[in-house]
Each structure stands twice: as structure tokens, then as C-alpha cells.
N, C-alpha and C positions, 0 to 999 in steps of 0.2 A: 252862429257867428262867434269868432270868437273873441273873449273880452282884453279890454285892453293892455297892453304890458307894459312896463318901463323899457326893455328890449326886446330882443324877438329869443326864442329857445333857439340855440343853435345846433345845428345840423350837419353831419358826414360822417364818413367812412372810417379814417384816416387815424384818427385820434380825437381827441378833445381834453381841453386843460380848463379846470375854472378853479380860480383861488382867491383872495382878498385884496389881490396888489396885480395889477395889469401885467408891471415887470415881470412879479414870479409867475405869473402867467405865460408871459412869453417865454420866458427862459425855460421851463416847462417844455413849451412846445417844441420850442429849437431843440432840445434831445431828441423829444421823439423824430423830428425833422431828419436829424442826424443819424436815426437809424436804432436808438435808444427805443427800451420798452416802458410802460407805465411809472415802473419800478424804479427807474432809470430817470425818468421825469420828476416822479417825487421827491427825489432826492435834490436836483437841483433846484425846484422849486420851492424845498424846504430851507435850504442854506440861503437863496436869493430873497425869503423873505426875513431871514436874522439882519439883511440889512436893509433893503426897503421899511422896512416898520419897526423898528427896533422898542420902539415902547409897550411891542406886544411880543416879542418872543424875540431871544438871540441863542449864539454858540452856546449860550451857557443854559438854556432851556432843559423843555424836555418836553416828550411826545410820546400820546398813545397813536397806533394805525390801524386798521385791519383791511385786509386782502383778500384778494383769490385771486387766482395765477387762472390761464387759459387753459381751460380742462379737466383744473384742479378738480379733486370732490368735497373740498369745504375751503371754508373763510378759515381765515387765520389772524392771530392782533400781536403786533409788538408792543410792548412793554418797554418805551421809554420813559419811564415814571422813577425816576433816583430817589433812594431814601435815604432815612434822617442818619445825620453823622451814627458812630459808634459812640460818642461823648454825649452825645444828643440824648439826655435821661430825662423824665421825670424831675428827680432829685437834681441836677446839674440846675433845670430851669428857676427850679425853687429856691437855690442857693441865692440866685441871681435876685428875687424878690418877683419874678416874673409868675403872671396866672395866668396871662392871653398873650400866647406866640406873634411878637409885632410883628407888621405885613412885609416890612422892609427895615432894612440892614443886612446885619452879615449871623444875626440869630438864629434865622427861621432858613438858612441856607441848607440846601440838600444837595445831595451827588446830581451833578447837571446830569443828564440822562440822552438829552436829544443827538447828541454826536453819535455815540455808541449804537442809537437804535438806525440813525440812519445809513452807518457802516455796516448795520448786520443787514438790513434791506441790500444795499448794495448788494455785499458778501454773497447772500443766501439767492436771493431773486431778480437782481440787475445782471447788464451782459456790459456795463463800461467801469471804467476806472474813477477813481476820487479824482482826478485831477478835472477830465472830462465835466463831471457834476456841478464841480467846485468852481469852474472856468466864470462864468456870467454872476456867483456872488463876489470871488474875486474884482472883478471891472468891474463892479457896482460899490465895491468900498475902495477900492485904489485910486478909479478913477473920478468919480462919484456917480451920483444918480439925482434927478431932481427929488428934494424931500418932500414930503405933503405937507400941507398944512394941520393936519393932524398934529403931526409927529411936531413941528414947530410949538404948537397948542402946550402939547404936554409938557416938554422942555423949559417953557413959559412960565408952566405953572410949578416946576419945581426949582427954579432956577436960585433964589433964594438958598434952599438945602444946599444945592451944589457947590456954591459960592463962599456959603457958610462952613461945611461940614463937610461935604464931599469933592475934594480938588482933582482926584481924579477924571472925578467924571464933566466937570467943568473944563479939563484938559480937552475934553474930547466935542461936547456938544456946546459948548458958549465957546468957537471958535472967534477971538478976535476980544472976548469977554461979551458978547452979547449971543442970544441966541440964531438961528442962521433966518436968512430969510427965507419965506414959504416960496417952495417953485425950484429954488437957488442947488446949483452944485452942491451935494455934502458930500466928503470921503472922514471916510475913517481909516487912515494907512494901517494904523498899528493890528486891529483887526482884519484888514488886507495878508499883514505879514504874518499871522500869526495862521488862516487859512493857509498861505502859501509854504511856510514851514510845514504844516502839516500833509501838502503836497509833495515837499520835497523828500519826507519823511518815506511816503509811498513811492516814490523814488526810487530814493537810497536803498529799496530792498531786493533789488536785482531781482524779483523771479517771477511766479504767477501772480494774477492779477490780485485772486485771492491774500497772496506775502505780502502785499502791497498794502492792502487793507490794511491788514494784521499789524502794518509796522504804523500804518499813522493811528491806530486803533492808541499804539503802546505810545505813540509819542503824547497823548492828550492823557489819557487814565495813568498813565506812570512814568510818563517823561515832563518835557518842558511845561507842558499845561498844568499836569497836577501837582509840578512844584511850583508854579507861581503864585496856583489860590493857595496851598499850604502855608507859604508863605506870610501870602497876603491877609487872611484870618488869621496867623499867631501874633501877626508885629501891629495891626493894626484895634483902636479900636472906635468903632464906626455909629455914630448917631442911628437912630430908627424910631419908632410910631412908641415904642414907650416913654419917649423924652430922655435918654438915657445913653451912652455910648457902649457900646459891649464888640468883643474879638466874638469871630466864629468858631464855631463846634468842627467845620470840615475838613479833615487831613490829606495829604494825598493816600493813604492807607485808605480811607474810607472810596477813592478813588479806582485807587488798582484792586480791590477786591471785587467791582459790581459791574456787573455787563447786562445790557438787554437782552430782552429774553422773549421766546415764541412761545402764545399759547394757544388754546382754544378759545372760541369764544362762549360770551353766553347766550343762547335765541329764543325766542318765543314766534309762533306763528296767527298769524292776523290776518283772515280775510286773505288768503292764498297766496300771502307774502311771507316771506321767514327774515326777520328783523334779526341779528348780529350785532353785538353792544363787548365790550370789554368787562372785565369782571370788577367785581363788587370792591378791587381797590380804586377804582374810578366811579365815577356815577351810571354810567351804562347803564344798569337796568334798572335803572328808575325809570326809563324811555321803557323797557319790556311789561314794569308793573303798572306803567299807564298804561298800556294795549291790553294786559289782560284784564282792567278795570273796564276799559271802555266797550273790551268784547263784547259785555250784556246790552248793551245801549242801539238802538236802530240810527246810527249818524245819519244814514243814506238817507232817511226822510226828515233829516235838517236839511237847513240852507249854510253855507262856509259860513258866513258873518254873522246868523240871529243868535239871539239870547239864550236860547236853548243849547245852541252849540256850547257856547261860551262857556257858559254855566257849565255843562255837563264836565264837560275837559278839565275845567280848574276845577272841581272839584273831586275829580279823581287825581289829577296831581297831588291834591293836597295830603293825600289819602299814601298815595306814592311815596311821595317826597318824608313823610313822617315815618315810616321804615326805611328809608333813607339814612336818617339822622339816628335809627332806632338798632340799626343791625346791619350796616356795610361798613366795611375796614377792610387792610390786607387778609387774604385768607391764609397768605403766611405763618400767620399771627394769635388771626380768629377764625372762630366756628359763622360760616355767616349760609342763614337758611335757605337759600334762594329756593331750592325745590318745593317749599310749602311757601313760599312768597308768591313763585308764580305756577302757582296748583289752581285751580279749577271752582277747589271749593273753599280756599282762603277765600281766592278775590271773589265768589257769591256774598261769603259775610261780608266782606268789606263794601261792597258795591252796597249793601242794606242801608249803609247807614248815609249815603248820598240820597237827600231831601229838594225839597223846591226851594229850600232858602241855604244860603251863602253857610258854610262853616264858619267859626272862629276858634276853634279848637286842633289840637296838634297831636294826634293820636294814633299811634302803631298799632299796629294789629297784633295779635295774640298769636306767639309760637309756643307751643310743648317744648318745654325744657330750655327756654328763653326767658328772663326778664325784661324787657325793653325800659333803657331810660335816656331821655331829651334832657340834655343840660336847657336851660331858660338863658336864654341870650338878654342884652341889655336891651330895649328899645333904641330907637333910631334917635330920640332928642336925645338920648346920652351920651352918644359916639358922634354925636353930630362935628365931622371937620376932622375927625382923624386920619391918621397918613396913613398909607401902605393897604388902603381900599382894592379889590379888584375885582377884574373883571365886566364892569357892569354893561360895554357894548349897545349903550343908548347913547343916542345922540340927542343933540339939542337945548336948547338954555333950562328946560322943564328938568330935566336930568343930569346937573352938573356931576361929573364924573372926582373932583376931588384934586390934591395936588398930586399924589401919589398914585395914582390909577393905572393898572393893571391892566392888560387884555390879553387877546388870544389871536390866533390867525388859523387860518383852514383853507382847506383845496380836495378837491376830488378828480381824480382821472382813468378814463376809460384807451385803452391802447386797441387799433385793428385786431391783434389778437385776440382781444377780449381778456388781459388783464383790470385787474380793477384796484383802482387803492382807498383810502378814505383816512385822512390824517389831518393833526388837530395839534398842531404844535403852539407853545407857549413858556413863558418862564425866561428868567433872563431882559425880563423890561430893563431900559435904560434909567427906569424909576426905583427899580424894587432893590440895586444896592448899587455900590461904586462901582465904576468900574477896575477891574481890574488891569495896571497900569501896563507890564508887561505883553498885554493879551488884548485888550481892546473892547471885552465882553464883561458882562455880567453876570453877578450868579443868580441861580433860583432860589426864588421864595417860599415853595411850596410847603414848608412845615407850619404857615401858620394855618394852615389846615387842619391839625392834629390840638386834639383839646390837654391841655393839663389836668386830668382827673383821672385817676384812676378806673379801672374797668369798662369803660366803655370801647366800644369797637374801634372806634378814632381815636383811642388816646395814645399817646406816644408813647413809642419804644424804638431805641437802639436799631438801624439796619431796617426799621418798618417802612415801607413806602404808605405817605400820606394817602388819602381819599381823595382825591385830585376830582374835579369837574370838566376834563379834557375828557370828550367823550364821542369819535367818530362813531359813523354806521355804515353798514352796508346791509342793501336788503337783495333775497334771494325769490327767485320766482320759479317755482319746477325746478326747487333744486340748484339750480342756475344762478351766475351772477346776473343781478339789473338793474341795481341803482347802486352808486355810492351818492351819500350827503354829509351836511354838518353846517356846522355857526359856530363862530364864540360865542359868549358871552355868558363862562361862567356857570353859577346854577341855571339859567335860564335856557341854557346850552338844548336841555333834554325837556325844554318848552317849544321851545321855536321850533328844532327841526321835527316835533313831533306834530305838531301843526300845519306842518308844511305836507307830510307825509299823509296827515287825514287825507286834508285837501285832494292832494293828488289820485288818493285812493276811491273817496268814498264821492267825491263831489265832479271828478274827473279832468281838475284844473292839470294843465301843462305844467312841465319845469318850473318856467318863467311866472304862470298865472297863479302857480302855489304860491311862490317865494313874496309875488308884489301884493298878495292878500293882504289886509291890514291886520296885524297880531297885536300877541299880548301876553301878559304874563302875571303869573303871582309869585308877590315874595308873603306867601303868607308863614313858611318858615326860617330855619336859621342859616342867613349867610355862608357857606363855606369859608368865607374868608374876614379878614380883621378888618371891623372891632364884631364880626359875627353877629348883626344883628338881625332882628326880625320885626315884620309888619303885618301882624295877622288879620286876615281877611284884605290887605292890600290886594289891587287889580291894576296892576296897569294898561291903558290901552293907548294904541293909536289913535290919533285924531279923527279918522276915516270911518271910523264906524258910527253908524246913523244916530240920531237921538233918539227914535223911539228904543233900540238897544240900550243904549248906556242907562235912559230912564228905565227899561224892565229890569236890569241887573242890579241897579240901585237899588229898587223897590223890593229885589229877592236880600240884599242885606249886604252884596257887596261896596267895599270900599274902593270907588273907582280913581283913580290918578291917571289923568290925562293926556297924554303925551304928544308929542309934537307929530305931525301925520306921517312920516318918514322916519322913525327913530329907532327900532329896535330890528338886534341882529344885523346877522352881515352872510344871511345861507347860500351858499353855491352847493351847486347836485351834478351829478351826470349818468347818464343813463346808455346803456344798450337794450335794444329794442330790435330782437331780429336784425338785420343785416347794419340798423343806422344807430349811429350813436349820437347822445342828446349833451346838452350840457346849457346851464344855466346860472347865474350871479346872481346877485342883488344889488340892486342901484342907492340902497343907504349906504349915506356916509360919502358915496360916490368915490369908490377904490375899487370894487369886487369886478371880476370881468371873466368871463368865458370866452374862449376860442377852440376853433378846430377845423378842420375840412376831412 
């Protein structure tokens, strides 16, 4: 019999769309409706969710994806990840008296990235036009859309800044000078127009579909767009999480030099699956170097929810995650080991030193011709209440989220062809700077990701794209596409949906039966993001899991934090399986939704 779910997995032929926002869900499907391929869905569904949730990703974002086309013989990932200005130094930061990149303002701004990657999706693997894509974010900011209460939440809590410090962005979201109400029509014109100019732009290029592209490509990287944030970084200067006002680092120069880009990905094979992760300037395989941690371990004679599970998982995370922070950055930049990370006989030594009892240590593993070093973050009472927080995609009063807070949004789709996509868009919250007044959007955050220190993998440099924790998947089976997934939420990103994927693997839960499992997470190392802190041997769990659990994990030396029984992540998945294709959301937070027939 099977166990119970929040909804049912859904099932057909036709297509299937699962995202974090119903809207960009349906507007998704209407493409494909319309005769649109996967490729072609993504894209609309990625611009419809810069306005549906604006406190988690906008135009001014940025986005990793990865693919396979019908037929294809591999995955492939775009590289919507913008890096740090050219003024963006080292030295520049330290002038300023600055040692930790604040989470928000116009400091830690980088080249937005998410426009560019989702023009080269179009360009390279869709069969319609920007206008086409563009049409349902359009009418959802011109004309409005009901907002969530989420979105009302966070607006709430920064409204204060807004009012204070950021007029712009007060212009935009305290319509009337109060925030809107939950439910209630909200449009954003200016961001409407600035879409539609960029429609027009495709337009005005008289030729192939591809000229069209090309021209609104040029009207955002070295037209109208990337002179207003020029602009808007030289004349302004803007409060942020150091107590302090500072202009940005971001040129339009930095603009028209950088385009997204195609690469390979990076895979490891698990149990007759072949896992697909972005490379080591994202966190992606740190989801690969937990599989090949967990290869040595019999899961199959766990159960999804006991102690032993639990236990075994975090503490290969832990193990993960500490090469993590020990030796990934751009490979641009840096030398980063991944072939002896996920070797065979690395993860033997490493898997050695996972015990019956809880770690409390943060310890890379030993490369030839490597030194590994972990800057020491501050603890969590010392950051306690600072702004420009992200990411963290917990719900509920147990897990206040901050004034400042951050997220993500995500979607996976499967088209009757059998293309597949898997994308994790982010950046550009209505939190993380002003808005920009001519444009209606925000810029990204993401350099507070990069540490002020010399020599380490992350530290900044000029043109580097950050370590970013946007981290889609797709997995392969015979070679073959069969699953995409994903979740925000951050470091915890390449927790959750790894979780999700035992499950489904080793325990034989469904779509739906994976996602409504009750999870959990360790932050037992360093934040990715500001004030970067850490809680070693922290466990977070769901409410849902039994006592005699929580007391055996306790008893091995974890430190458990409790969480509210519905609170972490937000994973939607979709699947082809022989002739039918699957798809399934998550009912936290109550936004995520799959559809398809």
C-alpha cells in the first residue's frame, strides 16, 4: 500500500512542469501547450518566477541549469553565474575597511547573469522567440498577480531599510507607503517596461529568430540596462549589512564583456544511476562526494527515517562539505582536485574516519600537492541579527529567516520529446539591494560569497565568478535521461535533494513519497553566505521524526534543533520512465505545484 502523500505524483504523456510558484508553473505549461519544447518552458517559467517571488530571484539574478535535448548523448549546464566586477579587488575591499563581503547593498554586486543564460537557452535549444517566453511575466507585472504572503512577510520585515535608506525600492513595494496586502493585486509597471523594451529590442532586429535574440541580448549587457546599473552604482551610495553606505564596484564594461556559457558537467555513478552537478564554481559536487561517501554503506537495509540513516548521511556530508570549503572555487582561477575527491580510494580513507558518534570537527581530506585551509567563521551568537542573511528556505517561527533574507526558486521539466531541464535560479531578491529606478529590478548579491583572504579557493579576484550554492541535478539511467530535481535553499540545497534521491533510490519511495519524507539538515560547517557563520555538530530536524530517533542521535552526540514538522526546502522533481512522465512539488511553505497531462 502505498504511504501517504501531501499530493498525488503526477502522471502523462504530454509534458510536465513542477516549479515553486503555481503561476510559473502554469505559464510553463501554456508554452509547452502552445507547441513550445522543455527549453522553451524554462524559459518562461524562469522570467514568470522574477515576478511571482521576487524576494527570491529577479531580472537581475542569475542561474545555473543543466539539460539534455532528446537524443542528446550527454547533459549539458549553463553557466548563469556573473562574476565579481573588474574593480572588485582584494585591495579595493580593504581600502574600504571592509573583511566580510556584506550580504546586501550595492558591494557584493556581480554581473546579473540569469538574462544572458536564459537567451542562450532560448538561442541554442528553444524553437520560439523572447517575446513568446516573455509574454505571461509581462501580464504578471503590468497587470499584476496575486502576491503571497510570503513575499508580503519579507517586504515587512525590511520595510524599515526601505523607508530609511532605500527610496527606490520603497517606490516600488510600499505602494501607497505601506506594504501591499497578502492575496492583493501587485504590478510592477516599470519592470513590465523594461521586459517589454527588451521585446521590442527583439523586434526592432528585422531577421532570424536567432537576430532577435542577439539584439535584446545587446540591449541589456550594453544597452539601456547596463547603462542604468552603471549609472546607478557610480552616483549612488547605498547602506548595507556593514552599517555603512558604499557605490558599487559594477560597470557596464563589466557588463558587455561576460556572456553565459556551455559546459560539461561533473558525474559520479551511484547504484546504476549517473548523477550530473555543475562544476566546482557552484557547490554541485558536494552532492557527487556524498554518493561516493555513501557508496561503502548498505542504505538498502536502513529504513528512510532511523537513526542509522540519519547518522550515516550527516556525517558523510560533513566529511563532503569540509572539502567543500577546503578546495572548490572557479576553475578559471584555481587548480581544484575533483578527480582525487571523487576517486575510489580517497573516499575509502575518508569514509574511515565516520564513527558511531556525531563529529564535531571540520576536516578535509588530504590531496598531493594541495594544502587545505578552512577560514574559522564567527559563531552564530555573534552574527546574531545581521542583515543580507541568505538563503535559508526554512519555514516556521523555530527558524526566523532574518530582515534581510535571501532565497532561491527552482523547477524541473520533462517535454513528450523527452527533453529535460533542471534550473535553480536566484539572486536579485527585492531584499539584497535597491531597486534599480529606471528598470524595476535588483542586482545580485552573490560576491558575499567570496572571502577577503588571500589564497584560498574562494577568495576573490577581478572577473572570478563566486562559489555560488545554486545547484540543479539531473540524473541518468542507461545512459539516458530520467530524472531532473532540485530545492533552494542554499547550503542545504545539496542536503535535501540528496535525500530525496536516496529515498527514491534505495527505499523505493515515489516522487511525491521522497519529497514529503521528513528531512533534515546539518549546518555543521561555514555558511556560504553573510555573516558566514557555523554551528558544529548542529542537526536540524523535522518534527515528524519519532522520539525514539531523535533520542538515539542525541545519545551518538548530535546536536539536535527541532524544527517545525513542514519546514525545510521547497524540492519539485520530474521524471520520465518509459513511455510516462512523472512530476512532483512540495507542499512546504504551500507555493510548489506540479502539472501535466
Amino acid at each position: 500500500m502505498a504511504a501517504f502523500t501531501t499530493r498525488p505524483e503526477i502522471l502523462g504523456t504530454f509534458g510536465v512542469v513542477a516549479s515553486t510558484h503555481w503561476l510559473a508553473t502554469a505559464s510553463g505549461m501554456a508554452i509547452l501547450e502552445k507547441g513550445g519544447n522543455a527549453f522553451d518552458a524554462a524559459c518562461a517559467t524562469g522570467f514568470a518566477l522574477q515576478v511571482v517571488e521576487p524576494h527570491m530571484c529577479g531580472l537581475g539574478g542569475d542561474v545555473p541549469m543543466i539539460l539534455a535535448t532528446a537524443g542528446g548523448e550527454r547533459a549539458e549546464v549553463i553557466c548563469g553565474q556573473g562574476p565579481a566586477p573588474e574593480a572588485a579587488t582584494l585591495e579595493a575591499y580593504r581600502a574600504l575597511g571592509i573583511d566580510l563581503i556584506p550580504g546586501n547593498g550595492l558591494l557584493a554586486a556581480v554581473v546579473p547573469g540569469a538574462f544572458d543564460a536564459w537567451l542562450l537557452l532560448l538561442e541554442r535549444f528553444g524553437t520560439m522567440t523572447l517575446a513568446d517566453v516573455l509574454a505571461a511575466a509581462i501580464g504578471y507585472a503590468r497587470d499584476g498577480h496575486p502576491i503571497h504572503p510570503n513575499v508580503v512577510d519579507v517586504i515587512a520585515g525590511v520595510r524599515p531599510l526601505f523607508e530609511d535608506e532605500w527610496p527606490t525600492s520603497a517606490a516600488v513595494y510600499l505602494p501607497g507607503g505601506q506594504p501591499p496586502c497578502p492575496e492583493s493585486l501587485f504590478r510592477n509597471p516599470v519592470l513590465a517596461e523594461t521586459y517589454q523594451r527588451l521585446v521590442d529590442a527583439e523586434a526592432a532586429a528585422h531577421g532570424s529568430r536567432e537576430a532577435g535574440i542577439a539584439a535584446a541580448r545587446g540591449a541589456f549587457y550594453e544597452g539601456f540596462v547596463a547603462e542604468a546599473i552603471d549609472r546607478y552604482c557610480r552616483e549612488n551610495e547605498v547602506m548595507d549589512a556593514s552599517g555603512e553606505r558604499h557605490r558599487g564596484f559594477l560597470t557596464a564594461d563589466d557588463m558587455a564583456r561576460w556572456r553565459a556559457t556551455i559546459e560539461a558537467p561533473v558525474t559520479y555513478d551511484y547504484h546504476g544511476t549517473t548523477v550530473c552537478k555543475t562544476g566546482p564554481w557552484g557547490q554541485g559536487p558536494v552532492f557527487l562526494q556524498q554518493l561516493a561517501l555513501l557508496k561503502g554503506f548498505d542504505l538498502s537495509g536502513m529504513s528512510a527515517d532511523d537513526p542509522d540513516f540519519v547518522h550515516t548521511v550527516v556525517e558523510c556530508a560533513k566529511l563532503a562539505y569540509a572539502d567543500r570549503e577546503a578546495y572548490y572555487g572557479d576553475p578559471d582561477f584555481v587548480d581544484v582536485p575533483l578527480e582525487t575527491l571523487l576517486s575510489d580510494d580517497y573516499n575509502d580513507a575518508r569514509r574511515a574516519l565516520i564513527g558511531e558518534e556525531a563529529s564535531l570537527a571540520l576536516v578535509p581530506g588530504a590531496v598531493p600537492g594541495f594544502e587545505p585551509r578552512i577560514v574559522q567563521p564567527a559563531p552564530p551568537e555573534e552574527t546574531a541579527g545581521a542583515l543580507g542573511v541568505g538563503e535559508p528556505t526554512i519555514a516556521g517561527p523555530n527558524r526566523p529567516a532574518g530582515p534581510a533574507a535571501g532565497d532561491t526558486v527552482h523547477f524541473d521539466i520533462v517535454d513528450r520529446h523527452g527533453n529535460f531541464i533542471s534550473a535553480t535560479p536566484s539572486g536579485g531578491w527585492l531584499q539584497s539591494s535597491p531597486v534599480i529606478p529606471e528598470l524595476g529590478f535588483c542586482l545580485p548579491t552573490r560576491a558575499q560569497m567570496f572571502w577577503i583572504e588571500d589564497g584560498l579557493p574562494s577568495s576573490l579576484a577581478a572577473g572570478k565568478r563566486p562559489r555560488t550554492t545554486l545547484t540543479p541535478s539531473l540524473a541518468l539511467r542507461d545512459g539516458k535521461p530520467y530524472m531532473a530535481f532540485g530545492t533552494p535553499g542554499g547550503d542545504q540545497q545539496d542536503q535535501w535533494s540528496l535525500h530525496f534521491l536516496l529515498r527514491h533510490l534505495h527505499f523505493g519511495l515515489n516522487l511525491q513519497e521522497a519529497i514529503d519524507a521528513p528531512s533534515f539538515h546539518s549546518e555543521h560547517f561555514p555558511s556560504s553566505f553573510y555573516p558566514r557563520q557555523a554551528s558544529p555538530g548542529r542537526l536540524v530536524m523535522e518534527g515528524r521524526f519519532s522520539s525514539p530517533t531523535l533520542a538515539e542521535l542525541e545519545r551518538r552526540g548530535h546536536l539536535i534543533e527541532l524544527a517545525d514538522d513542514w519546514s525545510e526546502g521547497r524540492m519539485t522533481a520530474a521524471v520520465k520512465d518509459g513511455d510516462i512522465l512523472k512530476a512532483a512539488a512540495n507542499a512546504r511553505q504551500m507555493q510548489n505545484y506540479a502539472i501535466g497531462r
